[in-house]
N, C-alpha and C positions, 0 to 999 in steps of 0.2 A: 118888788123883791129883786135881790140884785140877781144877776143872773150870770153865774160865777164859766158856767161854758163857755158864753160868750167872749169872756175878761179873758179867759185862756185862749180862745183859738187868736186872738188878737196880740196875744202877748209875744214881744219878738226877742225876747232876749235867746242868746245862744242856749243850745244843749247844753249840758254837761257832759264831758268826756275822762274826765279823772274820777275816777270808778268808787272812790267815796262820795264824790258830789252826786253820782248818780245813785247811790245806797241811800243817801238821808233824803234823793226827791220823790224816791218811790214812797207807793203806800202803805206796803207791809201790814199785810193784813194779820199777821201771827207777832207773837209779843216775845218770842223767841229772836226774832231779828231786830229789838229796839237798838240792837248796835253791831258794831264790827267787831271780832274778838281781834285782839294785839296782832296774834298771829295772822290775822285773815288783813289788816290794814295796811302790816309791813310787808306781807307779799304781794298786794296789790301796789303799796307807792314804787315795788323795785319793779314791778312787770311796768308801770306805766311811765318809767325814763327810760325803759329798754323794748318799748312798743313798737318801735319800725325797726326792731328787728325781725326779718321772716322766722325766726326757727328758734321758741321759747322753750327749754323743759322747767316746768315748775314740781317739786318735791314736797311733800309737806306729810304729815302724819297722819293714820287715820282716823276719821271723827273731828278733823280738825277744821272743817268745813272746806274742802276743795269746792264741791258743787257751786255753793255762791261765790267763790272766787272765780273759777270759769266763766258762770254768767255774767256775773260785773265786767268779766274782758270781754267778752262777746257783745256785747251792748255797748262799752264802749266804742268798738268798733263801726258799730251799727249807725251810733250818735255821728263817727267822725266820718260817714259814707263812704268806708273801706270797700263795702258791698255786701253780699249774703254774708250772713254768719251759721255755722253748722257745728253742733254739738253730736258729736258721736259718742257713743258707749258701748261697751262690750256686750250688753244682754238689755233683750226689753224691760226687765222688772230695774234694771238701773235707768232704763229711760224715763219709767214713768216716778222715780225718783225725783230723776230732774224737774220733771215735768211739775210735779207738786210744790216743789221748792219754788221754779219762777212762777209759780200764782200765788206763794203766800209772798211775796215781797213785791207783786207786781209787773213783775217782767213779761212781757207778749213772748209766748214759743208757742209752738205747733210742732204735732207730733205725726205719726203716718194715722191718715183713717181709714175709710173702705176703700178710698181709690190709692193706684198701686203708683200713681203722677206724685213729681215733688207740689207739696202748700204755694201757693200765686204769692202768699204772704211771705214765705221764705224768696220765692225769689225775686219780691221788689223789694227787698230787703226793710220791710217790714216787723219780721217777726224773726224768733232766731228760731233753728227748726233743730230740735233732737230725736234722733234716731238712731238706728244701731248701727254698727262698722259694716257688716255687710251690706248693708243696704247700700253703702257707698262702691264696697269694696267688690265687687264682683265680674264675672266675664259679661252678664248682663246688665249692669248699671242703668238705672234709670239716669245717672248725670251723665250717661253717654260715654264710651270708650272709641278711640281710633279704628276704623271700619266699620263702625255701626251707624243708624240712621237717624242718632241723636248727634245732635252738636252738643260737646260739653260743657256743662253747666261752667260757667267761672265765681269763684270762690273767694270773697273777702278775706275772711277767717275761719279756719277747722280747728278745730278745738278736741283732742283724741283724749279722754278719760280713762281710767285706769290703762294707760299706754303698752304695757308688755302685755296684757291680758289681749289686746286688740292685737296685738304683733302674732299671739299664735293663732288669732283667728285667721288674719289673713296668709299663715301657713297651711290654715286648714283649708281654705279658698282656694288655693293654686294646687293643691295636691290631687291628683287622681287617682282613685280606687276602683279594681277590676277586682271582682269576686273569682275564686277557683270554680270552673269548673264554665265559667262563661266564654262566650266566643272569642271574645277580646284577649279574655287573659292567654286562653290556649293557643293564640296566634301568637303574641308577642312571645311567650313561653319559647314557642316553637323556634322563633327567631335565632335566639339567644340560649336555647340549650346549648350546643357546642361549645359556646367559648365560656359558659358558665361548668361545664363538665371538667375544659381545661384548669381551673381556679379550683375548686374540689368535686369531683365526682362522686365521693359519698355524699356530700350535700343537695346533689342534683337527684341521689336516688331518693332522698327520704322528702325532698319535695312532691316529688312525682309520685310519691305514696301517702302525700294528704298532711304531711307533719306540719303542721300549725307552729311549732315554734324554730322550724330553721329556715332563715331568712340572707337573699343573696342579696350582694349587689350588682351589676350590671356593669363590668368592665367600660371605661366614657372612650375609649376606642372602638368597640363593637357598637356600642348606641350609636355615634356618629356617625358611622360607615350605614347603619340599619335605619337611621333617623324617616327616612322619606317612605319606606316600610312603616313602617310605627305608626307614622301623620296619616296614611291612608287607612290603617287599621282602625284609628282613634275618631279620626273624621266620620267615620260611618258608622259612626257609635254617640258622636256629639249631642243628641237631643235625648240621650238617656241621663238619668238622675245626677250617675257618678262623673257627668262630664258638663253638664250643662252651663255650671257657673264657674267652670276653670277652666274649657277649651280656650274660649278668646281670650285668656288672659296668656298662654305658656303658649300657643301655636305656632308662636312666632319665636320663641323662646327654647324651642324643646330637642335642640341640640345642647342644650347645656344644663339639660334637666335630668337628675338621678331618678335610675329606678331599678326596686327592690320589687324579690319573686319570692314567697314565701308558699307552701303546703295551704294557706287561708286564704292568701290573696297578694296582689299584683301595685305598689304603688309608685308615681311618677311627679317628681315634686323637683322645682327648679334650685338651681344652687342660693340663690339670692333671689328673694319676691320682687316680683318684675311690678314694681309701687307705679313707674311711668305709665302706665300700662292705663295708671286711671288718673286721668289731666288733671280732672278738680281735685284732686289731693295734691298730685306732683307738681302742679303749678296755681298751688292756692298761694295769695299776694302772704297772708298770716298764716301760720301753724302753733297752735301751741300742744303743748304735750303733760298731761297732769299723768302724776306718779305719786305711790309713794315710796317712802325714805328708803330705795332701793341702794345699793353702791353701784352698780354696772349698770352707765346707761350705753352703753358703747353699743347694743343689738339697735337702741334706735337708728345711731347712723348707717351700719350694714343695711338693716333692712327696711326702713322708713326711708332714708336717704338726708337727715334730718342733716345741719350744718356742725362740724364738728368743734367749731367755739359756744353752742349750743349747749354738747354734751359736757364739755366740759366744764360750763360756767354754768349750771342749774339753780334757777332760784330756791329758794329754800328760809327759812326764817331760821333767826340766829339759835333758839332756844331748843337744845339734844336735852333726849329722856322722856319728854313727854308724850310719854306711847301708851299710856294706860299702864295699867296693874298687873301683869302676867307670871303665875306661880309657873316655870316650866321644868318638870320631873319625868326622868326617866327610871318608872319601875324599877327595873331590871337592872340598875346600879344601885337600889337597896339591897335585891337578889333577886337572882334569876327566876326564881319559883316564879312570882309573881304577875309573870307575861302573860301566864294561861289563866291568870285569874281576873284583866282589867277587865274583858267583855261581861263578866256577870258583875262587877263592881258598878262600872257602868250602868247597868243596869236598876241595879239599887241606887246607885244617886237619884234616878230619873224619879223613882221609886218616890223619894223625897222630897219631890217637887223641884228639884233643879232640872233646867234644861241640858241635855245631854248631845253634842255632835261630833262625830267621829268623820276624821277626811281620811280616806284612801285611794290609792294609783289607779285602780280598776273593778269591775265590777267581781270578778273572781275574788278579789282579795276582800270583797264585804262580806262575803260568806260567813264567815267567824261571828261577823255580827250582829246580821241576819238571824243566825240561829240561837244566840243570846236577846233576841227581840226587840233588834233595833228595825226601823223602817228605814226602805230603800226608796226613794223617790226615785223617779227618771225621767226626764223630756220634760213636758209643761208641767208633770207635779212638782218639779222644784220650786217653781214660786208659791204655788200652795202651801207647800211645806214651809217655805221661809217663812210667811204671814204668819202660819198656824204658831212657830216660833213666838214668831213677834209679841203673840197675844195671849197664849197659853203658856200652863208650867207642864213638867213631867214628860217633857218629851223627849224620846232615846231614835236620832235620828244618825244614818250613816251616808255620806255622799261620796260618789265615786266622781275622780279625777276632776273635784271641783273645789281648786286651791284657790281661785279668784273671781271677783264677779258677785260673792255672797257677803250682805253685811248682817251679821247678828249681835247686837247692839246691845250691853247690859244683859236683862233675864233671857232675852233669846238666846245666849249660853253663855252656863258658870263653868263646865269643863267641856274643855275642847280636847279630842284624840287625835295625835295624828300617826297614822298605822302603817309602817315601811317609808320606804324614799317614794317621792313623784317623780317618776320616770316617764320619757315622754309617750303618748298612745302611738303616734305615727315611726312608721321603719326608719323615716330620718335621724329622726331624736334617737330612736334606739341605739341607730348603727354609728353614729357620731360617739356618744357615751360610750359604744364598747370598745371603738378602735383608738379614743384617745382617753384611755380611762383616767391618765395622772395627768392631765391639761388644765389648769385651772382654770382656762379659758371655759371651759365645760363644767367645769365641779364647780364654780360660779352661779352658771345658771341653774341647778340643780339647787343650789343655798338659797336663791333668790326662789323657787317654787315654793321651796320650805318656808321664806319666811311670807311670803304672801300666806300659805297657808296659818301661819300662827295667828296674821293680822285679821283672819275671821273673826275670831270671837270677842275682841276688844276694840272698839271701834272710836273710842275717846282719851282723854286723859287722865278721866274721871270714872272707865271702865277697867272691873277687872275680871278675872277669869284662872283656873286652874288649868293648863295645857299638859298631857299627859303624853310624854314620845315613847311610842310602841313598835317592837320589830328589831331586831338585833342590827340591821341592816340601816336602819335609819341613827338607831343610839351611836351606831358606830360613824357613821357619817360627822356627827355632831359632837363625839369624842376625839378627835383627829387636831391637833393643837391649832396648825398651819391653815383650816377649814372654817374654822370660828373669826377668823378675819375675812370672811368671804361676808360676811353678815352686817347691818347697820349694827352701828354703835347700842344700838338700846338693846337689839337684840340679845346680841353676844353675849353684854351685861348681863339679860336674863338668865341666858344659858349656864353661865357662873356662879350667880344668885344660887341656880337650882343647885348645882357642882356642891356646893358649898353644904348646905342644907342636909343636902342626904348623907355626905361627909357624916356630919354631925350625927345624925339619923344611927346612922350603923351604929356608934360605937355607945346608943342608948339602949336599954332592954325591952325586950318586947317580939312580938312575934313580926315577919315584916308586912303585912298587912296592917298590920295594927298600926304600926310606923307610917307607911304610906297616907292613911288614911287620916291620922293626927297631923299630917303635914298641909293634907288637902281644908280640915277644918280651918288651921288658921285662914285661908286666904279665903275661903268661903263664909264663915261666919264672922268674916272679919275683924281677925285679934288686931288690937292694935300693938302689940310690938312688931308683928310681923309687918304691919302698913308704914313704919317707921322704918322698920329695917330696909324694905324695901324703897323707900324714898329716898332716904338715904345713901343708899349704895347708885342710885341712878341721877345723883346729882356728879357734876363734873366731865361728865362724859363732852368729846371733842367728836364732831363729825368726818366722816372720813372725807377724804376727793378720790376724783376718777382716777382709777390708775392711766397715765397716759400712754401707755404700750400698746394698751386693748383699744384705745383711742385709734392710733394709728394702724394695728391690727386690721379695726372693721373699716377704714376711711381706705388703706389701701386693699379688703378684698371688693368694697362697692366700684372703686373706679376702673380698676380690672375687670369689673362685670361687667361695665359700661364700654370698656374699649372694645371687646369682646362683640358684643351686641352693636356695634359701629365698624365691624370687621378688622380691625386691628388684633390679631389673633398674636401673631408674634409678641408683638408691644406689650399685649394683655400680661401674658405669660411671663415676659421679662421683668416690666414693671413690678406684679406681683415677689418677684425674687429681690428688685434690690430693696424697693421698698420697708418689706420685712426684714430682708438681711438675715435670711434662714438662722445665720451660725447663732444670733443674740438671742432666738428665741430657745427656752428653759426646754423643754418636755419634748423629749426626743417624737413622740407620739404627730407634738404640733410641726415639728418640724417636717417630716414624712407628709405629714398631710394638705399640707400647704404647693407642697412640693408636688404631690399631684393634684392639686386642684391646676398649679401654673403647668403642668405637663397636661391637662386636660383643653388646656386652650392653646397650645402649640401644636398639641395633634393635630387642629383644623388648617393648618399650615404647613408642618412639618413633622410626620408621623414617625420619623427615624428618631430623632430629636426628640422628640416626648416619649417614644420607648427610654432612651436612653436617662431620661429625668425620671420614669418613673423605677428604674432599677435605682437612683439613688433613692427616690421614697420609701422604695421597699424595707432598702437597708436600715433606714431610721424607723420605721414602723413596719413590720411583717405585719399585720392584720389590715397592710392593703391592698391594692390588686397587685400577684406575682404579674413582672413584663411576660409580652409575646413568650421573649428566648428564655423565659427563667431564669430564676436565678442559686447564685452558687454560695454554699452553703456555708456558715461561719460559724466554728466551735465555740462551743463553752466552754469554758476553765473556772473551777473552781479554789482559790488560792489556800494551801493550806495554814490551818490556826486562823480562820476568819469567820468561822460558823460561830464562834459565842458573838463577837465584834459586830455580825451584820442584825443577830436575833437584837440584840441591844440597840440596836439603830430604830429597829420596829417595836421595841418594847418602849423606849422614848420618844417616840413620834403622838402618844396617846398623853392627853388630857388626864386622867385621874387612874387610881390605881384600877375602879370599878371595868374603866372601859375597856380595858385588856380583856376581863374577861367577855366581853361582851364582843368585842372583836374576836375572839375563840370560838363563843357562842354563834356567831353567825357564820362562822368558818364552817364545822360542823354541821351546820342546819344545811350546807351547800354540798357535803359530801358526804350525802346518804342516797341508797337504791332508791331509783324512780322519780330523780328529778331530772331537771331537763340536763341533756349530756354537758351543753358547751358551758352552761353554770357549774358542772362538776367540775370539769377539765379545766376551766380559770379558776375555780379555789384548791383545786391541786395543785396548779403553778402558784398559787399564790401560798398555801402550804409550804412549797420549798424554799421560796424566800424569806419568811418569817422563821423559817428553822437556819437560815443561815447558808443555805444552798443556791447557786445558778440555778436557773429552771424555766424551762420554757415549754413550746404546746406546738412542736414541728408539723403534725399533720394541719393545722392549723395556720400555722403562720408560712406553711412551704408548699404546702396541699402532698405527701409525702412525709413515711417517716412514723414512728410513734406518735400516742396522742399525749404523752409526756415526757418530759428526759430530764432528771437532774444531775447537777455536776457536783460531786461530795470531794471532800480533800483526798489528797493523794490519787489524783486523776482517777476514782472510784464512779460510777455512775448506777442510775435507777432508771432504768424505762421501762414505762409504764404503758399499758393499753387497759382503758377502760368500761367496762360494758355494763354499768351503773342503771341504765336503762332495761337490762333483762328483768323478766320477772324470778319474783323472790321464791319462785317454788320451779323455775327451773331445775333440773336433774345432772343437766348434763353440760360441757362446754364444744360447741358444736365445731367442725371440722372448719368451715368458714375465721373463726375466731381463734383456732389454732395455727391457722395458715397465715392472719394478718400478723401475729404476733411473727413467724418465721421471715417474713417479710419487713416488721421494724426491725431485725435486728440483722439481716443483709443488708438495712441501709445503713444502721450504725456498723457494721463492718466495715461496709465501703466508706463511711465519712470519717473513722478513728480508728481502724484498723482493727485485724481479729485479736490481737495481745492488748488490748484495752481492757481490763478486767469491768464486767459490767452486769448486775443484777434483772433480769428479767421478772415482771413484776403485770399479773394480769387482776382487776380488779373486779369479781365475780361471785355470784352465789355461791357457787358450787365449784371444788376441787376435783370431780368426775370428769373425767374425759370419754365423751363420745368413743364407737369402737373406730372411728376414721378419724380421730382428730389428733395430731403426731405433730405439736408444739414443739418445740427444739426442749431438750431434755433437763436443760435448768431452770425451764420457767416454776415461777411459786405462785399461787394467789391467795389476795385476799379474800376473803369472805368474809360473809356479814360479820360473824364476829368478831374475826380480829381488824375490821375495821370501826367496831363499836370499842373493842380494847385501844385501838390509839384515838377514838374518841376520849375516852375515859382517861388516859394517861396525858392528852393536850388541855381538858378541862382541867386535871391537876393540875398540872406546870401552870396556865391562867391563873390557879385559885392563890398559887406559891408565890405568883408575880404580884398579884395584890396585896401583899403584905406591906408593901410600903412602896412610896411615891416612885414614880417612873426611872424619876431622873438621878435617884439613888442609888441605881444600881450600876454596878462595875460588869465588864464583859466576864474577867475571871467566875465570881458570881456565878453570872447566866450561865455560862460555861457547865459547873456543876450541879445547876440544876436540870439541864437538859442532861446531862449524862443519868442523871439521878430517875428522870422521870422517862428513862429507857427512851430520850428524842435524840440521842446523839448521831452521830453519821451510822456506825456500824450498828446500832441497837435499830434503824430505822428498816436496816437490810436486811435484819437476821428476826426480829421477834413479832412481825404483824404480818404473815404468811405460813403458807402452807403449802408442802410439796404437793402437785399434781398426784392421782389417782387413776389405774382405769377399773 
């Protein structure tokens, strides 16, 4: 009998190393792999002429087989004894994805088992080994970090799978969290009260009273100067939970690390992920980086450190549109009714044997769906629940802040919800979005969460799904014209598909439920005019490229980190400026901010000098830290006959006539008693902008001052103090809150003088005044109701607006309809108030 082992260990012909040769020698045990699909051959022949390059991003679409494209490079490399090869994933139930894939076509991997050492088989490069980012990525590495008693592993090829999702891991890796109320945090607290009190003092009191949602930052002149306080604080706390796998990563680092003090807790997270920090990744011979069909890959080079002809040249196969089937509707541009009704709709689908998944930002925000009886998985039930997906119908499941990482393929879900914006969980993310809120640099990455979230529930080209966008806050995100080129091509298309659709939808009869639901059947029961139409409209589509600003963006703030962290502090800081070239960048916001980030590394050099750089940051962005000496204060002016001309600027900025009102709708939802203050106080500034007024948030942007001011024609103004936060059965306005308000308007006296005509305006349940409380004698407020009357009178003007397309309209127009719907300057100051009382 022949004895075919033998013929083989004898056999000397060479490996295979072009990653189709090595696909048709395997054995493929599943008949699902009897070939290469197009897509998967042509991104493999373009990776395998551009193979010694160190730093690959490949792009491809989901379902479209990324996994065996990875491992076909990986094993290439293996064959050509590059060295180890290492598959990383963002989450174990993607590892052992992997892991099933290389044994039905044959591939040797090795995954982590009971011992916590890397496989012998991974590192005589043997076997390819997958496992998760952390495992790599941590202060404790088993592949050994600088100071520790491992030498580090050396790394042929890393291979980093769904890549941004990995990138926020290892945000989450380097960040430190001190709980309120711990030793740690009441030391550092204690540090940095003072010069946190200088920045705002009211902020400091309602920390120090436990409020959960107001959150500092930590002046990077005070950290510097306290830096070696801190490390002694931190150090004696390293073997606890919140420190254990970030200490040795930022210790050496933690002069250049932000950190935020909120009423819940304390976080310390560095400006750029200190990636050096772990050799076998920063100095792997291979990197590649699988994505999908994102636009902006410019976070890899910031915070990977990846090469930036890399990001700009991403492989990718020629063929746009084939993203799968996705119906995407927003309710609430058939009518508004409809928001409070998706959670029991939902409901009933499941009802029906469709699979139902709902993504939202946080676990507070699942509540809604919670209570309409969706299940909330957490921690390891999420892979349970995926499975159960996989293999059951009727399931009405909700997942908090889990936009990547989940594949639900086909029946695992026919409607996807996705409920609000995903906004980041950590005070980084937070505080970045709030102080650059018109940056596209930011409103980018904020598109890019979104569209990973839609890319849940369709996972091929041959997948479809009904996607339902929920939340006045999100539809408005996605109605915004200038925002839907934040998105891949297929997306956007979807997004317009829907536009389009509902278009239609209104101007049929019927209730809008009814409409809604007729819209959902075609793509569910699969009409085929709708499957035409749809294919259709997704043929032709052209792929976008990087934009190369943000290229040069993240390449000059990484090597500024780098000078930085080699003691070049001056250079850092300079570099940073010309690099950028502050003047060319758009968004006043980025400008500011950049600006102190390079005055953040002159301070370690020159502390006069970076006061002096961060008074210009200020000026370009007040929502960042006031200098030492403070600074001086610059008028508003409001030009007269400009207020119809500016509303019209914001009335055209929006996508379809629906979305107006939808931007109203979450206006409104933002300026009502009992939400949080500083979201009232930004959509009251943002109120006077849309009405065609200056308008700004002094105590906020000055630490001083009113908590609103608008500037109306004919040098007329409104300052406002708001106490939105009181309860709604308060009686009285209390002596404290009559005296703030005496106090914003000694400062607008002293910055415009006492013959400024100017409207005093306190925003409050009640028009009672306390027997001590002696407000200066023209103040008025609002109360609940007539701030529910200019609710009611700004949904009209929305409803008025929607009568026809955006860009129809004339400022004249606008003009008269805001005098009509009493939004005019003088109807603003004279009809939603009410004289004080005692």
């Amino acid at each position: 009998m022949v004895n075919f082992s033998k013929l083989l260990s004898e056999d000397v012909s060479p490996v295979p190393v072009v990653p189709s040769d090595i696909f048709h020698s395997l054995p493929r045990s599943d008949t699902k792999f009897d070939y290469l699909r197009d897509v998967q051959g042509e991104v493999l022949k373009a990776w395998h002429s551009r193979r010694h390059e160190r730093d690959i991003v490949i792009k491809m679409n989901t379902g479209s087989g990324k996994t065996l494209v990875g491992l076909l490079m990986l094993q290439s490399l293996l064959n050509e004894e590059i060295g180890p090869a290492l598959y990383l994933c963002p989450n174990k139930q993607l590892v052992d994805q992997v892991c099933q894939t290389a044994h039905e076509i044959g591939i040797t991997a090795v995954s982590d088992g009971a011992s916590t050492e890397l496989p012998h088989e991974f590192l005589n490069s043997e076997a390819i080994y997958v496992t998760t980012f952390k495992k790599l990525f941590n202060g404790r590495s088993v592949f050994g970090i600088p100071g520790s008693n491992r030498q580090p592993v050396t790394i042929g090829g890393v291979l980093v799978d769904d890549a941004h999702s990995c990138l926020s891991l290892a945000r989450e890796t380097v960040t430190v969290t001190l709980e309120a109320g711990t030793l740690g945090y009441n030391k550092i607290f204690g540090l940095f009260r003072s010069v946190l009190n200088e920045q705002s003092s009211s902020k400091v009191a309602e920390i120090e009273q436990g409020y959960p949602w107001t959150t500092m930052p930590v002046p990077y002149w005070a950290w510097m100067d306290l830096q070696q306080d801190v490390a002694k604080i931190l150090a004696k706390h390293r073997e606890d939970s919140s420190l254990a796998f970030a200490w040795d990563l930022i210790k050496d680092n933690l002069y250049t690390c932000h950190c935020f003090i909120s009423g819940r807790k304390l976080e310390i997270t560095p400006h750029i992920v200190p990636i050096e920090s772990v050799p076998s990744f920063s100095k792997a011979k291979r990197r590649f980086f699988l994505s999908a069909t994102l636009i902006d890959d410019s976070i890899l080079l910031k915070e990977f450190g990846i090469a930036k002809a890399a990001a700009a040249s991403p492989i990718r196969p020629p063929l746009v549109g084939d993203i799968g089937e996705r119906m995407v509707l927003a309710p609430s541009l058939i009518d508004n009714s409809l928001e409070a009704q998706i959670p029991s709709l939902c409901k009933s689908v499941a009802s029906k044997g469709h699979n139902v998944v709902v993504l939202v930002p946080s676990f507070k925000a699942a509540e809604r769906w919670t209570k309409a009886g969706a299940i909330l998985p957490q921690g390891d039930e999420i892979g349970a629940t995926v499975a159960k997906l996989r293999t059951t119908q009727g399931n009405f499941v909700v997942l908090a802040n889990r936009y990547d990482g989940i594949d639900l393929p086909d029946t695992a879900c026919r409607l996807l919800v996705l409920d609000g914006v995903p906004t980041g969980e950590s005070y980084y993310e937070q505080h970045i979005a709030s102080v650059r809120s018109d940056s596209t640099l930011v409103t980018g990455r904020v598109a890019q969460n979104i569209e990973q979230g839609l890319g849940r529930g369709v996972r091929s080209g041959k997948d479809y799904c009904v996607v339902l966008l929920c939340g006045s806050h999100l539809v408005q995100f996605v109605g915004v014209k200038e925002r839907l080129n934040l998105f891949s091509p297929e997306t956007k298309q979807q997004f317009i598909i829907g536009q389009e659709i509902v278009k239609q939808s209104k101007d049929e009869t019927g209730k809008p439920l009814e409409k809604l639901l007729g819209l959902m059947k075609s793509c569910l029961n699969r009409d085929p005019g709708w499957k035409a139409y749809h294919a259709k409209k997704m043929v032709g589509l052209t792929p976008n490229t990087q934009d190369p600003v943000k290229l040069n963006i993240a390449e000059a703030e990484r090597e500024a980190s780098l000078l930085v962290h080699s003691g070049s502090y001056i250079e850092a800081g300079e570099y940073l400026q010309k690099v950028l070239d502050l003047r060319n960048i758009d968004a006043e916001s980025d400008k500011g901010w950049f600006m102190q980030i390079a005055a953040s590394y002159i301070q370690l050099a020159d502390p006069t000098r970076a006061q002096e750089m961060q008074r210009k940051a200020h000026q370009w962005n007040r929502l960042l830290f006031r200098p030492i000496a403070g600074v001086r204060y610059q008028k508003i002016i409001a030009k007269t006959g400009l207020q119809a001309q500016n509303t019209l600027s914001w009335v055209q900025s929006h996508t379809d006539p629906n979305a107006i009102t939808v931007s109203i709708d979450s206006l409104t939802n933002s300026l009502v008693f009992g939400v949080n203050h500083s979201r009232f106080e930004e959509a009251w500034k943002h109120l006077g902008k849309i009405l065609g007024f200056a308008s700004e948030r002094p105590e906020e942007e000055l630490g001083k001052g009113p908590d609103a001011l608008w500037a109306m024609p004919d040098n007329r103004f409104l300052l406002t103090e708001i106490k939105n936060e009181v309860e709604l059965d308060r009686k009285e306005i209390y002596q404290n809150e009559a005296e703030q308000m005496s106090n914003s308007l000694n400062w607008f006296i002293k910055e415009y003088g006492k013959d400024t005509p100017v409207v005093l305006l306190m925003i409050h349940p009640t028009s009672k005044l306390s027997d001590s409380a002696y407000p200066p004698a023209s103040m008025e407020v609002m109360t609940l109701t007539k701030l529910e009357e200019l609710h009611a009178r700004l949904r009209a003007f929305a409803a008025a607006l929607s009568a026809k397309a955006p860009e129809s309209w004339t400022a004249g127009e606008i003009g008269s309809l805001l005098a009509s719907h009493r939004l005019d300057a003088g109807s603003i100051r004279s009809s939603y108030s009410v004289p004080t009382k005692k």
